[in-house]
N, C-alpha and C positions, 0 to 999 in steps of 0.2 A: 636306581635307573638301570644298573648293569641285569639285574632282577629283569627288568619289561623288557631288555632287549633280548636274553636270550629267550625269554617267552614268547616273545613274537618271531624271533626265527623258528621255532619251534611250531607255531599256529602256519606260519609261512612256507613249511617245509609239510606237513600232513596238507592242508592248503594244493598243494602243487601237485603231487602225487595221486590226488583225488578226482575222477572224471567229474569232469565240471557241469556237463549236462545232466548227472547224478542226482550232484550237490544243488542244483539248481530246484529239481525236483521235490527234493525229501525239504528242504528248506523254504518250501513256496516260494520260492523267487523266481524271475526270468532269466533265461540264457539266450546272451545275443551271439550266438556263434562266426559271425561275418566279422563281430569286435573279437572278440573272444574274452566276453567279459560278461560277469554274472551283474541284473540288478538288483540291486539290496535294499529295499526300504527298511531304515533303521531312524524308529523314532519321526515315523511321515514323511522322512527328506530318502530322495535317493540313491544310492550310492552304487558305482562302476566300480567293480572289481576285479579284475585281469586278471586271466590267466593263464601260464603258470606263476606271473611273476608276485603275486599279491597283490600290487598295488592297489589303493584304494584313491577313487577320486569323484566328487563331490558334485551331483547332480545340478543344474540351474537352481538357484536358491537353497542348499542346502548349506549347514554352516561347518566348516573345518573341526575334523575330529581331535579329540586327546588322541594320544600315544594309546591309551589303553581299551578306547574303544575302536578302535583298529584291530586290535588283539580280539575283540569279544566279535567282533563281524568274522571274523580266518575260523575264527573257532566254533561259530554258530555253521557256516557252510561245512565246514569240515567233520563236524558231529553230527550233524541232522539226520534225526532217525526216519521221519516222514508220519510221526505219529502225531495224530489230530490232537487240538487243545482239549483239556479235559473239559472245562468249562465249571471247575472248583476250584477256590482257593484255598493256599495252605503256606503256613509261616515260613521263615526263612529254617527253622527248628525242625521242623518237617522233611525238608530233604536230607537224603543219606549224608551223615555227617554234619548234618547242620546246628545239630545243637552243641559242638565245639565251637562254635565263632557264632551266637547267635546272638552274645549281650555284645563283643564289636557292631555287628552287623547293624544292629537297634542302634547304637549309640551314632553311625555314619548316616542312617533312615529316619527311623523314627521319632529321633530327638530332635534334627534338625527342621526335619517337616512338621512337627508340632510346634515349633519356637515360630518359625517363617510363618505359619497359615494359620496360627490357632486363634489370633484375634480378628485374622480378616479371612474367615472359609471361603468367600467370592476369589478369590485372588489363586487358590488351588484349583479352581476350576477353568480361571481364565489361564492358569498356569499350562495347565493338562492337555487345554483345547489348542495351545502353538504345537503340541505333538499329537494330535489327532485322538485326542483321550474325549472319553463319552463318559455322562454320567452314571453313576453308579447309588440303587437307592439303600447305602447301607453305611453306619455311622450317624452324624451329623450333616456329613458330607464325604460321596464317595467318590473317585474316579479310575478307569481303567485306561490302559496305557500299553497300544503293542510296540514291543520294543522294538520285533523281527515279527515277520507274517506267522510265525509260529509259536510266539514266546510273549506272554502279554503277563503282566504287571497288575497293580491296584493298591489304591491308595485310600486308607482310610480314616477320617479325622474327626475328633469330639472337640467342641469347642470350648467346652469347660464354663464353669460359672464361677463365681465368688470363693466358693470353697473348694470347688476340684482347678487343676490347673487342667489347659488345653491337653489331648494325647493324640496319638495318631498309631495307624498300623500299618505297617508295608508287607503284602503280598505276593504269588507266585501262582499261576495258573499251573496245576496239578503237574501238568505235562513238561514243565521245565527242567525237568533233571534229562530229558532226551533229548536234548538239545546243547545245553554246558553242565559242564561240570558244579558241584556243589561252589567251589573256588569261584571259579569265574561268574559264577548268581548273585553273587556277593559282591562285585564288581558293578554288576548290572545293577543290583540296589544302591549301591552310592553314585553313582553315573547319571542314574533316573531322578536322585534326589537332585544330585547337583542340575541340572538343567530346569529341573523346577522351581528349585530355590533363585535360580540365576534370572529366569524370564520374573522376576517377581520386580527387578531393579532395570529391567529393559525400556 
């Protein structure tokens, strides 16, 4: 825990120092300058973000964050290069340094989302669509999932037969590493999983 806190002061402090009508830009978001707070749709819900203080606070129906994706919102405004999605995908092994943490990485993505979704692929889709995720025609069954207006995700799953067990693949649109860091992508894949896995018991 002492780990997430000084990392979030750390997102909180680049965060603060950073013209917010900037950060609003490179990161497609809006700047309500009368609030003095940027909005963030993260994962289709809302979010008011003040500034300089960070705080983060939870649009009409949007649902309360972890600790750690607070951290991944300071750190998407504060990074944002303002460069367009690529519109490719590429493995978590793909980005700079990714293939030091890429069997973690799988084992927090890709193992869970193929245990939760592989005998019932309807349920990944209906998972996808509580975060405004669209189909996708690749696997068994595909889905895409913007995290941040500039940072989108996918999710891809074989449902296996008799002899192969169910698999699954988790994704990164090209353009992801201009936006967080390798570290924090990684964050983002377990965070994505955990909220899909979680609306599955909803």
């Amino acid at each position: 825990m002492e780990q997430y806190a000084e990392t979030y002061q750390v997102a909180r402090v680049e965060f603060a120092r950073s013209d917010p009508q900037r950060m609003a830009e490179l990161s497609g978001c809006l700047y309500r300058p009368e609030e003095g707070a940027i909005i963030v749709p993260y994962l289709s819900r809302d979010y008011k973000v003040y500034h300089p203080s960070g705080e983060i606070v939870p649009c009409e129906g949007a649902p309360e964050l972890y600790h750690e994706e607070k951290i991944l919102i300071l750190q998407y405004l504060a990074q944002a290069s303002g460069v367009p999605l690529a519109g490719r995908w590429i493995a978590y092994s793909e980005l700079p340094g990714g293939m030091c943490h890429d069997l973690p990485c799988k084992i927090e993505t890709v193992k869970p989302l193929a245990e939760t979704f592989g005998r019932q692929p309807q349920k990944l889709l209906e998972a996808a669509r509580r975060y405004g995720g669209s189909d996708l025609d690749l696997g068994d069954v595909g889905v895409a999932i913007s995290v941040f207006p500039r940072l989108r995700v996918a999710v891809f799953l074989w449902v296996g037969d008799e002899e192969l067990p169910p698999s699954a693949s988790f994704v990164f649109d090209a353009a992801a590493s201009q936006y967080l860091s390798t570290a924090a992508l990684y964050i983002v894949g377990s965070f994505v999983t955990r909220r899909l896995c979680e609306a599955v018991s909803v």
